[in-house]
C-alpha positions in Angstrom: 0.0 0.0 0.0 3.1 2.4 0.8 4.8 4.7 -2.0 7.7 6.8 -0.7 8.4 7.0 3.3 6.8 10.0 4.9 8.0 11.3 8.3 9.2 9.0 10.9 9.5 6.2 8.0 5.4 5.8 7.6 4.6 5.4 3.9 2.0 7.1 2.3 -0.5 5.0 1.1 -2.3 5.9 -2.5 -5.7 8.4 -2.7 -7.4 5.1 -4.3 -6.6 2.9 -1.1 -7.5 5.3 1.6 -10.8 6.0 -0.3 -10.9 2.1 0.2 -9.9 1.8 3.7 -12.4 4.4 4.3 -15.0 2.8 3.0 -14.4 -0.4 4.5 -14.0 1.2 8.3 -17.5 3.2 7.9 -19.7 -0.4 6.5 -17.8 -2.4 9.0 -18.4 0.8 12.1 -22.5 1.0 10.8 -22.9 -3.5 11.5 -20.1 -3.5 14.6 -19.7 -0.4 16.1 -20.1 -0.9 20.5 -23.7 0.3 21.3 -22.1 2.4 24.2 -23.7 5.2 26.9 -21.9 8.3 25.6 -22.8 7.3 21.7 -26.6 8.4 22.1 -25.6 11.6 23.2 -24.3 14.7 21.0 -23.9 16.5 24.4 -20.3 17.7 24.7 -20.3 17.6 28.2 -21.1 13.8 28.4 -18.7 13.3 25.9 -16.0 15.2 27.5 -16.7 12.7 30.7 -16.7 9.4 28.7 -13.0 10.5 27.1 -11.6 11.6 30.1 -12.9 8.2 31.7 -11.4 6.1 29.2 -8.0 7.7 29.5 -6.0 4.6 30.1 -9.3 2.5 31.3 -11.0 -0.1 29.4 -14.5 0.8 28.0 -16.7 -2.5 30.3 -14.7 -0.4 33.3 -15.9 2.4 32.4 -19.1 2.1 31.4 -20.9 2.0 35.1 -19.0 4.2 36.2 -20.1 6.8 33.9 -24.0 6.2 34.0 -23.6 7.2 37.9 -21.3 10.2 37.2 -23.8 11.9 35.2 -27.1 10.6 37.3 -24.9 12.7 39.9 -23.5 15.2 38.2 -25.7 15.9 35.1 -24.5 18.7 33.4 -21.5 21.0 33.8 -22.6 23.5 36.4 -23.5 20.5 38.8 -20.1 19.2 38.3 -18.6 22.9 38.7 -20.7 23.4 41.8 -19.7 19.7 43.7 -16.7 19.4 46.4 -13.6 17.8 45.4 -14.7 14.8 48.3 -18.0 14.8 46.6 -16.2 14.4 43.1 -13.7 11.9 44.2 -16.4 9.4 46.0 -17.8 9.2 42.7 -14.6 8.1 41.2 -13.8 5.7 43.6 -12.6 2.4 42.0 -12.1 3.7 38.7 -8.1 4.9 39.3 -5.8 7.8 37.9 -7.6 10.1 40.3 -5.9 13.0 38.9 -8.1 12.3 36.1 -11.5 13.5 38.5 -9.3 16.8 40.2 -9.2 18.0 36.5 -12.1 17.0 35.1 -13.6 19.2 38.2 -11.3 22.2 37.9 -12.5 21.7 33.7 -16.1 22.1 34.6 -15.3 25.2 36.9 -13.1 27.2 34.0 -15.9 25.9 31.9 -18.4 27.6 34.2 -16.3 30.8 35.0 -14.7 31.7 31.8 -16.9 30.0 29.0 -20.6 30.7 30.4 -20.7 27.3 30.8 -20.3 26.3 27.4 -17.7 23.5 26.7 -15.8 25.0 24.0 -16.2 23.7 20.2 -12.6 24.1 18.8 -8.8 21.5 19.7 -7.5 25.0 20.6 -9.8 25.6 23.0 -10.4 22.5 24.8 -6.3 21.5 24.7 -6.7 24.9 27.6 -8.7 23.1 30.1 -6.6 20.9 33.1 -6.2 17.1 32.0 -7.2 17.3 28.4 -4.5 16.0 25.8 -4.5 16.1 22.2 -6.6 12.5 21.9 -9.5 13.4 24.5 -9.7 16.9 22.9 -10.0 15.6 19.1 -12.4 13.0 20.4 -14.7 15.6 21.6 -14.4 18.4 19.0 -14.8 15.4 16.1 -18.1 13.4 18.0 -19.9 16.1 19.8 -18.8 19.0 16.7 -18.6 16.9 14.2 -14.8 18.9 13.7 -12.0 16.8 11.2 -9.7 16.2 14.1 -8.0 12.6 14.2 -7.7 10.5 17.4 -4.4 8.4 17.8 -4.8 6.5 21.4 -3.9 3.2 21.3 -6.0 1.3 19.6 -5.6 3.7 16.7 -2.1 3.4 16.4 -1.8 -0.1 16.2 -4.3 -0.1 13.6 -2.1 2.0 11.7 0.8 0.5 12.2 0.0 -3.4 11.7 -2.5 -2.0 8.4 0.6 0.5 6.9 3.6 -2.1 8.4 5.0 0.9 10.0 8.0 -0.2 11.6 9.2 2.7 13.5 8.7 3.1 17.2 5.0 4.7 17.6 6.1 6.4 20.8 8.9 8.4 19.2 7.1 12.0 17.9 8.4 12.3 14.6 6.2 8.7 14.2 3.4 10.1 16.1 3.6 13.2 13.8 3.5 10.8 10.8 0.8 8.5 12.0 -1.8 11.5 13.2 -1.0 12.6 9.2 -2.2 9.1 8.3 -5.6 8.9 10.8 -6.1 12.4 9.4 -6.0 11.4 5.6 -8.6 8.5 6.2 -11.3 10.3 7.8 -13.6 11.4 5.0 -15.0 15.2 5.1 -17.6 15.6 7.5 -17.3 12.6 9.3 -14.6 12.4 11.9 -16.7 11.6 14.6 -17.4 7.9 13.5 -14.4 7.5 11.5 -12.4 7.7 14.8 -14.8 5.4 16.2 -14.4 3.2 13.8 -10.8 2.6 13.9 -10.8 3.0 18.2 -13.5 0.0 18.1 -11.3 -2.3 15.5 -8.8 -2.0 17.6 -10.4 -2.8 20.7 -12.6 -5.3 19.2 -10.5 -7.0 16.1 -6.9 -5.6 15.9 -6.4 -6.6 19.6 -3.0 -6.2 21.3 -3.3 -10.4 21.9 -4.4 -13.0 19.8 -6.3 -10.7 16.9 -8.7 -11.7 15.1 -7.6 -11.4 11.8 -9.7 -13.5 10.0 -12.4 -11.4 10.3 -10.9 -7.7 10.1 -12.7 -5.8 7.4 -8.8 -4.1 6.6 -7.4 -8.2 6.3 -6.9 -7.9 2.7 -5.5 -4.7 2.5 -3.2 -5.3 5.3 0.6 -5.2 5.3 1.7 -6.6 8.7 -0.7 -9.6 7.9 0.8 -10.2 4.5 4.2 -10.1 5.5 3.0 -12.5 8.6 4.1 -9.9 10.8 0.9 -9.4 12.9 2.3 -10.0 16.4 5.7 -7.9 15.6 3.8 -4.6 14.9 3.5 -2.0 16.6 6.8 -2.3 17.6 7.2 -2.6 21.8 9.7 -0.9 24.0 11.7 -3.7 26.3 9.6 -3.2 29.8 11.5 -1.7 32.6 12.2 -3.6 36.0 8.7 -2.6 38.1 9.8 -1.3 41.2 8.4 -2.9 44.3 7.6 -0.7 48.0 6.6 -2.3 51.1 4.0 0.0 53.1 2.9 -0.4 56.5 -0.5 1.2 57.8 -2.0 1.6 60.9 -6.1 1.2 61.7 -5.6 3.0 64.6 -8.2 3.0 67.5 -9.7 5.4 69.7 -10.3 2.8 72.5 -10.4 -0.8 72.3 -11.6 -1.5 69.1 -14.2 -4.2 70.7 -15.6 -1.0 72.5 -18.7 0.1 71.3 -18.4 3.9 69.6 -14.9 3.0 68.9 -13.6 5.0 65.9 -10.8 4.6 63.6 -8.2 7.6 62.6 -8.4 8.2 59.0 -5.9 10.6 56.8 -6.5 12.7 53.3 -3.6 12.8 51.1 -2.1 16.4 50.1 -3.2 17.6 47.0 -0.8 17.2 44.9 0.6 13.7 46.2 0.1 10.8 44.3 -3.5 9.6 44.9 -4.0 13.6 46.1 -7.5 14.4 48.3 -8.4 10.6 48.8 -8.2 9.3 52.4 -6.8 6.5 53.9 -5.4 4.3 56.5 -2.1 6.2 58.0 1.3 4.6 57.3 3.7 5.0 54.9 7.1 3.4 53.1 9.2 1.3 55.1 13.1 2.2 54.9 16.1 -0.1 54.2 16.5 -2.3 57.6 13.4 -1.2 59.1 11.0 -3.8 60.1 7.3 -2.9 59.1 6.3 -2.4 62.9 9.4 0.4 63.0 8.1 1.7 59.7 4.5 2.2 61.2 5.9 3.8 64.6 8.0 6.4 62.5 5.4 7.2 59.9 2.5 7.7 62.3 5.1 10.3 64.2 6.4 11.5 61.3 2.6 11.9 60.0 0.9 12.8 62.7 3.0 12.9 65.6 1.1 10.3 67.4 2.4 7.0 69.5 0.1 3.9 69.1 0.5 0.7 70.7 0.4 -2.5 68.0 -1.6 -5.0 69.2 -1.5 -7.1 65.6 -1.2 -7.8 62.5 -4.4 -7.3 60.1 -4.2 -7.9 56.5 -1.4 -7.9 53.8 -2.9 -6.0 50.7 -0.7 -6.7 47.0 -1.6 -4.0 44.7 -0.2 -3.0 40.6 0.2 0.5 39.9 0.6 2.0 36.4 4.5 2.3 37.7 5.4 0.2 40.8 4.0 -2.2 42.8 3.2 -2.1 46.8 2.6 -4.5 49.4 0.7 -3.4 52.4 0.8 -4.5 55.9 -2.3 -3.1 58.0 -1.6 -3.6 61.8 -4.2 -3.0 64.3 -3.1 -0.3 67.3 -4.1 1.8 69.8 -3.9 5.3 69.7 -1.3 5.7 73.1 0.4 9.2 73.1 -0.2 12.6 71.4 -3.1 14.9 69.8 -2.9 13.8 66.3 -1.8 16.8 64.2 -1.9 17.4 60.0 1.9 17.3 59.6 2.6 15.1 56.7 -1.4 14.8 55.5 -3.6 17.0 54.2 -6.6 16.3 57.3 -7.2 13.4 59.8 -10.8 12.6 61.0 -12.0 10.0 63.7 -14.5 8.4 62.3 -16.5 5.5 63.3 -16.4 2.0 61.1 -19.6 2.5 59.6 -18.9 6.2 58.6 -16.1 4.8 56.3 -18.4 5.0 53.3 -18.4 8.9 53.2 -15.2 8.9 52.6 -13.5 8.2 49.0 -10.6 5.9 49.4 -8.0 3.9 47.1 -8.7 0.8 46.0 -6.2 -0.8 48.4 -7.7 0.7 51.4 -11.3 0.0 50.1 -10.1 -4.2 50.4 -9.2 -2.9 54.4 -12.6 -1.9 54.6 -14.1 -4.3 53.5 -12.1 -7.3 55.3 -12.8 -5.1 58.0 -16.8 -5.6 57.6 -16.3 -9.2 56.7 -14.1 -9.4 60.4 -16.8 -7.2 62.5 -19.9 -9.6 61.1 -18.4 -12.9 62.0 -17.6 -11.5 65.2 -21.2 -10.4 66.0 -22.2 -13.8 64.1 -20.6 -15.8 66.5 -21.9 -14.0 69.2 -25.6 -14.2 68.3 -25.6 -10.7 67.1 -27.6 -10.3 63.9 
């Protein structure tokens, strides 16, 4: 399909075959397109929520998440209007919480500087917090029906298996070339399903794993699949080493935690920490040579400047993020020494066990919680409490 190599080595294909390509995408998008929440709307502000959702989560994730996000926050103003605690509960679960702190902060410049319009042009919309080039063209080109491109993911290995582009997608000179090539098959007028075309092929046919080639509309017109070269392309960068850091965190109690009214010492992370105005269980990152019980002593003196007394050990929580992974020691303690002060957290409430679910947490501490519960009713099961 390629004649001479564009930018970043990507060849550029003839007018007659991307006429083709584009046909093919559109009658393949009208039978198989995803019949998905945010597609029956033309409204830009439930479009700007579904892309900044699917930043970096997959569509079934996402898809609950957003029905109750707009039953609670239905239009722009209602976001604008809500506390960041209110914003963040509803996010709960769904990760990359830096993701909700912008998309709040959006809907208020949206409010204050754009009469509560959300704006219409790349320009525009590439000036609110947390929108990139991809959730900006996904917008303009669905909700105003602009000729903007979309190269996420699922785009660019489309491109690259379909045009056997072998250069390194990440590099920009590539990315230059490739958003050249998305931009050259969407046909005049009609951006908004041409992107969704190519994002659902990839998500649905062109897979990452095991594709399903046999069935791609594109198959015959395909480069990486007639050179057998499927599973090669897009070409991968060697994965780093993931680092691995042991945590140790404290459910620290009022009063003997059998007590009744006992209440547990919660903490809100600073804003702009990793995981930044979500609460949780106080603790922190043990150091080389430290056991976890010295790590939890320091970090709740450090944190708070509190002394506790460990009585014992909880639960061990294993958790993946984007960049490292953790392993977290919970240790049940007693609050011993010391009016608990906001030194290395943002807040600290007592709150009582029940209360917990006012509070957004990560996911993490939201498996405390709930081992927690589990704990508290076979205790009152063996008991005879119902």
């Amino acid at each position: 399909m390629a004649s001479a190599a564009a930018a970043g080595g990507v060849g550029r294909p003839s007018a007659r075959s991307l006429g083709d390509v584009r046909r093919a995408l559109l009658l393949w998008y009208a039978a198989h397109g995803r019949d998905l929440p945010w597609r029956r709307t033309k409204d830009p502000y439930a479009i700007l929520v579904s892309e900044v959702m699917l930043q970096q989560t997959q569509v079934a994730t996402v898809v609950p998440y957003y029905e109750r996000f707009l039953a609670q926050f239905p239009n722009v103003e209602t976001l604008a209007a809500a506390t960041q605690d209110e914003v963040l509960k509803a996010w709960e679960g769904l990760g990359y919480y830096a993701r909700a702190r912008n998309l709040r902060r959006a809907a208020q410049v949206i409010v204050g500087e754009q009469g509560g319009v959300v704006p219409g042009s790349l320009k525009e919309l590439l000036k609110l917090p947390g929108v990139g080039r991809n959730t900006a063209a996904a917008v303009v080109s669905i909700a105003f029906g602009r000729d903007e491109p979309v190269l996420d993911g699922n785009v660019t290995r489309v491109l690259c298996r379909l045009f056997g582009v072998e250069d390194d997608p990440t590099k920009a000179e590539t990315k230059r070339a490739l958003l050249e090539l998305a931009g050259a098959l969407i046909p005049r007028g009609q951006a908004g399903r041409s992107n969704q075309a190519l994002m659902d092929l990839g998500a649905t046919v062109c897979t990452g794993h095991d594709p399903k080639c046999p069935s791609c509309t594109l198959g015959r017109r395909c480069v990486a699949k007639r050179q057998g070269r499927v599973d090669e392309l897009p070409q991968r960068r060697r994965k780093r080493a993931v680092p691995h850091v042991e945590v140790a965190a404290g459910l620290v109690w009022d009063r003997p935690r059998s007590s009744s009214g006992a209440r547990l010492l919660i903490t809100k992370r600073r804003p702009d920490d990793m995981l930044g105005g979500l609460w949780e269980f106080p603790g922190g990152k043990k150091e080389v040579g430290e056991t976890l019980e010295e790590c939890l002593a320091r970090e709740l003196k450090e944190e708070l400047g509190i002394k506790v007394e460990l009585e014992e050990r909880f639960l061990t929580v294993r958790h993946a993020y984007s960049h490292f992974r953790v392993t977290l020691a919970t240790f049940h303690c007693r609050h011993a020494a010391g009016e608990p002060e906001a030194i290395g957290c943002a807040e600290h409430r007592w709150v009582q066990p029940a209360d917990l679910d006012r509070y957004a947490f990560p996911s993490a501490d939201l498996r405390i919680i709930a081992a927690l519960r589990d704990t508290a009713a076979a205790q009152a099961a063996r008991s005879g409490v119902s």
